[in-house]
VEXVOTOR-556296 format. One record per residue: residue number from 0; x, y, z of N, C-alpha, C in turn. Coordinates in nm, 2 decimals. Layout:
+-----+--------+--------+--------+--------+--------+--------+--------+--------+--------+
!   n !    n.X !    n.Y !    n.Z !   ca.X !   ca.Y !   ca.Z !    c.X !    c.Y !    c.Z !
+-----+--------+--------+--------+--------+--------+--------+--------+--------+--------+
! NUM !      X !      Y !      Z !      X !      Y !      Z !      X !      Y !      Z !
...
+-----+--------+--------+--------+--------+--------+--------+--------+--------+--------+
REM end
This chain:
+-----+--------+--------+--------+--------+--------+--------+--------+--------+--------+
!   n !    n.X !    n.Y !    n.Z !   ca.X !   ca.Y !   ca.Z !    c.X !    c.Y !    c.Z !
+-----+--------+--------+--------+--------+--------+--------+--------+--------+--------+
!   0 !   8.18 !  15.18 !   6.66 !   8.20 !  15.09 !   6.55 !   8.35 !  15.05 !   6.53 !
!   1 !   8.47 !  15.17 !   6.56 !   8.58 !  15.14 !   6.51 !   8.61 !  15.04 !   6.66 !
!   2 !   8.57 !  15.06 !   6.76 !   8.60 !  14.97 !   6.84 !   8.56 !  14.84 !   6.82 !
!   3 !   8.44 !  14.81 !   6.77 !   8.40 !  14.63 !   6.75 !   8.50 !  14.61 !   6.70 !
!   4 !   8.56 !  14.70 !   6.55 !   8.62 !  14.67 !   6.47 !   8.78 !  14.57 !   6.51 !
!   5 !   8.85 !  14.65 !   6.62 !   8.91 !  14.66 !   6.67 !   8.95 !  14.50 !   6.76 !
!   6 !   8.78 !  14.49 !   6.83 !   8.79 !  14.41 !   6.94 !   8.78 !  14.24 !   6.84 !
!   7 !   8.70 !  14.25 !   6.72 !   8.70 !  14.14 !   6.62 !   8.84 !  14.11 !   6.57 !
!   8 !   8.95 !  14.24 !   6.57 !   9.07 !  14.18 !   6.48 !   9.14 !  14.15 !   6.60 !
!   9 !   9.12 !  14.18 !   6.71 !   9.18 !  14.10 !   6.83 !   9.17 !  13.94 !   6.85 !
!  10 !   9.02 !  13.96 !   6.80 !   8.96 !  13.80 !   6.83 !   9.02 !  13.68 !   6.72 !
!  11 !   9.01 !  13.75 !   6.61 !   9.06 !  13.64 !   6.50 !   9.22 !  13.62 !   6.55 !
!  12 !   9.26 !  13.76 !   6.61 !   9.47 !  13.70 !   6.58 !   9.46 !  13.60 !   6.75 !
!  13 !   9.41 !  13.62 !   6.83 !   9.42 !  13.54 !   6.96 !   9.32 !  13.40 !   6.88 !
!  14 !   9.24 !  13.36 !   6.79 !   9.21 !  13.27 !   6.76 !   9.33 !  13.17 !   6.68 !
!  15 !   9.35 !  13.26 !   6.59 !   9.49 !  13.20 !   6.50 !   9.61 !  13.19 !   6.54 !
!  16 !   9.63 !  13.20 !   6.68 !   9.77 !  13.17 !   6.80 !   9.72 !  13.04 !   6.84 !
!  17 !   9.55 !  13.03 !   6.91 !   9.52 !  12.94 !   6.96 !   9.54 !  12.80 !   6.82 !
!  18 !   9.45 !  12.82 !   6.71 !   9.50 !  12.73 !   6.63 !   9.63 !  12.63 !   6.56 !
!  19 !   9.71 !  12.75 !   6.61 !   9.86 !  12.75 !   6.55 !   9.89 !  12.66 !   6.71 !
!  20 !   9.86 !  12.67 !   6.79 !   9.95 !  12.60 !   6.93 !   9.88 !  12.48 !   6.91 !
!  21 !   9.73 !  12.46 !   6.86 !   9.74 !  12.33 !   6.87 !   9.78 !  12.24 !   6.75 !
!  22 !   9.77 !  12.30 !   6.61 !   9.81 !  12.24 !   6.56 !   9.98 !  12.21 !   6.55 !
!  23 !  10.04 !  12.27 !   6.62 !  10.21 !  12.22 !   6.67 !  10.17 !  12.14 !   6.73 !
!  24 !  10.10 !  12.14 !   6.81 !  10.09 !  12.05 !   6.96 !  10.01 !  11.89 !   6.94 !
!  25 !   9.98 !  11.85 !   6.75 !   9.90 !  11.72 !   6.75 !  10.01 !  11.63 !   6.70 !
!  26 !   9.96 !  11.54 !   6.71 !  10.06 !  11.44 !   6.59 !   9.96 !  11.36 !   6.54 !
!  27 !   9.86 !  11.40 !   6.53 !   9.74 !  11.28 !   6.45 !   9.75 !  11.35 !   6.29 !
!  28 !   9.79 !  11.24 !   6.23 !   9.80 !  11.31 !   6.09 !   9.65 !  11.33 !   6.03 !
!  29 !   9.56 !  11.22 !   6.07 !   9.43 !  11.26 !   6.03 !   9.37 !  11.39 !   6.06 !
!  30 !   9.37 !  11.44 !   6.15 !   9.37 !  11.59 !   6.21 !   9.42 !  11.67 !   6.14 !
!  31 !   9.60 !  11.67 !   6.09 !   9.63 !  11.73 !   6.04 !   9.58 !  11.78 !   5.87 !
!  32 !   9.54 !  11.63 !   5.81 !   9.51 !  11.62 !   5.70 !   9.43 !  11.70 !   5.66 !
!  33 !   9.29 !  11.64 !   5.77 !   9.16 !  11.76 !   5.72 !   9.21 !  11.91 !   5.77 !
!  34 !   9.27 !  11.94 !   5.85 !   9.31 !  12.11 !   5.85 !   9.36 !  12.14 !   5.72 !
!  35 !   9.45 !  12.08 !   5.70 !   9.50 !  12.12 !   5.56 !   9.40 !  12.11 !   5.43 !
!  36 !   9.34 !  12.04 !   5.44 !   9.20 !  12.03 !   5.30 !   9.13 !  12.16 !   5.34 !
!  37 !   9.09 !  12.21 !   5.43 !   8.98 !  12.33 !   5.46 !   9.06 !  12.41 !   5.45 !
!  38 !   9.21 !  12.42 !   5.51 !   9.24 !  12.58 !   5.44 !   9.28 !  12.54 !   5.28 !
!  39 !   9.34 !  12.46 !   5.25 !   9.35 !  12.46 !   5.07 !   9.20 !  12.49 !   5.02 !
!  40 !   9.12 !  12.43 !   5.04 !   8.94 !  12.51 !   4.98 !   8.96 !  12.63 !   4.96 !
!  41 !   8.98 !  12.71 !   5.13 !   8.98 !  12.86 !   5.16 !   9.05 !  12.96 !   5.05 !
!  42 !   9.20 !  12.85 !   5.04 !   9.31 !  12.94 !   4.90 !   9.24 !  12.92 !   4.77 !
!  43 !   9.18 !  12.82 !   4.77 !   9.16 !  12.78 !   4.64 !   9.02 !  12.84 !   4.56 !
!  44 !   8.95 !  12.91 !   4.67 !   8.83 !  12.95 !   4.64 !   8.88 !  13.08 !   4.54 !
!  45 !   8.74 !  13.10 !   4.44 !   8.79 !  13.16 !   4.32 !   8.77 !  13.32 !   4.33 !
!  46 !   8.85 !  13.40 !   4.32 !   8.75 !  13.57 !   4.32 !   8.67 !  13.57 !   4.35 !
!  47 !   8.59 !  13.56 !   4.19 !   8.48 !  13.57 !   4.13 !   8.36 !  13.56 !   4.23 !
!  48 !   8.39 !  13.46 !   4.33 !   8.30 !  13.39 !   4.43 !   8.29 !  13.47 !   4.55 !
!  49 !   8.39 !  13.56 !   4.55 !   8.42 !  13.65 !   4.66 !   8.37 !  13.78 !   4.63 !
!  50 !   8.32 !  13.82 !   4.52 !   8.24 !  13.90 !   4.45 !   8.11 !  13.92 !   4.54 !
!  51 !   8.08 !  14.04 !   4.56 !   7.90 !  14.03 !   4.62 !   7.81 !  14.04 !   4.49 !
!  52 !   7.70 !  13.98 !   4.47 !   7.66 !  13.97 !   4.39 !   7.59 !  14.05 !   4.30 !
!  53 !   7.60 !  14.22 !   4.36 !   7.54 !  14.32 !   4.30 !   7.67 !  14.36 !   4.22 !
!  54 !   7.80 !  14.35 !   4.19 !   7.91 !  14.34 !   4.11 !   7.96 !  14.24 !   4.05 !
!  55 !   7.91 !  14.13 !   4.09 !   7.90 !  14.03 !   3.97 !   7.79 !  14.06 !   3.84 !
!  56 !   7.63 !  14.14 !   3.88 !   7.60 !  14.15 !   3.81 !   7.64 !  14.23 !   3.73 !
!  57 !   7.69 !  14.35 !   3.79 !   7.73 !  14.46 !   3.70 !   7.79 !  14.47 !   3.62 !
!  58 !   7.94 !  14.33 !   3.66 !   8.01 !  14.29 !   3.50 !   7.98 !  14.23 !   3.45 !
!  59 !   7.89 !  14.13 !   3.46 !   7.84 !  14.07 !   3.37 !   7.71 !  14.14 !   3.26 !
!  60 !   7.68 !  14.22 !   3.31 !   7.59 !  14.33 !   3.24 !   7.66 !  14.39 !   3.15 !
!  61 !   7.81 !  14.46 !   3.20 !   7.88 !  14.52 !   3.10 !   7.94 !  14.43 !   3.06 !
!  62 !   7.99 !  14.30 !   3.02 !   8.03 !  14.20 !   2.92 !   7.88 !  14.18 !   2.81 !
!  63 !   7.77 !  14.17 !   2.87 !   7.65 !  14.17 !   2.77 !   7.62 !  14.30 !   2.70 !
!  64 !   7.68 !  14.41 !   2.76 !   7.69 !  14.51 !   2.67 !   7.79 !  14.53 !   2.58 !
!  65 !   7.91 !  14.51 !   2.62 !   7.98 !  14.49 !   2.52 !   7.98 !  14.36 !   2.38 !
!  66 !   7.94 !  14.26 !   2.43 !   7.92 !  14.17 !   2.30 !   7.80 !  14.25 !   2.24 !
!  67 !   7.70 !  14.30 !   2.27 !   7.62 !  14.35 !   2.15 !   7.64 !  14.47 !   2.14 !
!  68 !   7.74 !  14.54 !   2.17 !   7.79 !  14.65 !   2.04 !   7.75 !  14.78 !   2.14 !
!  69 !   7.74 !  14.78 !   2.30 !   7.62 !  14.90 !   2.36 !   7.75 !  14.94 !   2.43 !
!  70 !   7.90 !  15.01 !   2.29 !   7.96 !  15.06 !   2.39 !   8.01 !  15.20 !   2.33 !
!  71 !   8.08 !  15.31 !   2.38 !   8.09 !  15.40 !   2.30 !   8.28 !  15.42 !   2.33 !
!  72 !   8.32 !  15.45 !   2.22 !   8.47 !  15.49 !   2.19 !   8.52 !  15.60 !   2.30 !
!  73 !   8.63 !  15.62 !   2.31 !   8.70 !  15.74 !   2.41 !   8.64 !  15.90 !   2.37 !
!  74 !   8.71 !  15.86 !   2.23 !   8.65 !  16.00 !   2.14 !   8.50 !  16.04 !   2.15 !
!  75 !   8.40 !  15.94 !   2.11 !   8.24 !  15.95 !   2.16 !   8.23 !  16.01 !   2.28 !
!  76 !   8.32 !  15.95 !   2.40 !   8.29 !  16.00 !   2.53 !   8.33 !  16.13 !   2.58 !
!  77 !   8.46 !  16.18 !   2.52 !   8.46 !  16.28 !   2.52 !   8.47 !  16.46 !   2.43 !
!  78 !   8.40 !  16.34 !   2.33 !   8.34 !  16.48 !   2.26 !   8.19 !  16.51 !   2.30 !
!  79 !   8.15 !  16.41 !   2.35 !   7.99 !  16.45 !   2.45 !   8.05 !  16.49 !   2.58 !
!  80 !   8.12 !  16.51 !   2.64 !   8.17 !  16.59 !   2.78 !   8.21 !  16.71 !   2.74 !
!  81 !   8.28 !  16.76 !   2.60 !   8.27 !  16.87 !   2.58 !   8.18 !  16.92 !   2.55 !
!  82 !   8.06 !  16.89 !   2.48 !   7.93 !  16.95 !   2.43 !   7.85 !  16.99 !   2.54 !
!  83 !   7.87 !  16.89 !   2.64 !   7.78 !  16.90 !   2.75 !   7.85 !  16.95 !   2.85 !
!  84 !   7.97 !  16.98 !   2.90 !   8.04 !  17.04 !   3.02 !   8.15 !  17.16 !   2.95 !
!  85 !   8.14 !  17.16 !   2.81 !   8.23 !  17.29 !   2.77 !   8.36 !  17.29 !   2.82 !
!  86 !   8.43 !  17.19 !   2.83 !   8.55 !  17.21 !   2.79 !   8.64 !  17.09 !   2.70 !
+-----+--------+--------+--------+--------+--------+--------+--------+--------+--------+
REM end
């Protein structure tokens, strides 16, 4: 496994050399234009979206728990860790 791992980060940085030499190597600004739009998308994309969706729900579950009141104080939390774990 740590090998794919390995042979993939090989492949992206020999891809991103190859990108980088041609984009020195154009002079079509239209070419250049749309490269530049697709990586601005790339920067521009938000977190949130980058989130897998089983922790987007999760915060959003605990923001719906917190607006209706389903949360408990420090003190609550750990005077039930004392009652229950004794110390």
């Amino acid at each position: 496994m740590i090998s794919i791992q390995h042979d993939q980060k090989m492949d992206i940085q020999a891809l991103k050399i190859d990108l980088v030499q041609k984009i020195l190597s154009t002079n079509n600004p239209a070419l250049l234009s749309r490269v530049n739009t697709i990586l601005k998308k790339e920067v521009d994309k938000d977190w949130w979206d980058q989130l897998p969706v089983e922790v987007q729900e999760s915060i959003i579950e605990g923001i719906h728990d917190i607006e209706t009141g389903k949360v408990f104080t420090h003190e609550q939390v750990m005077q039930e860790a004392k009652q229950k774990y004794g110390f």
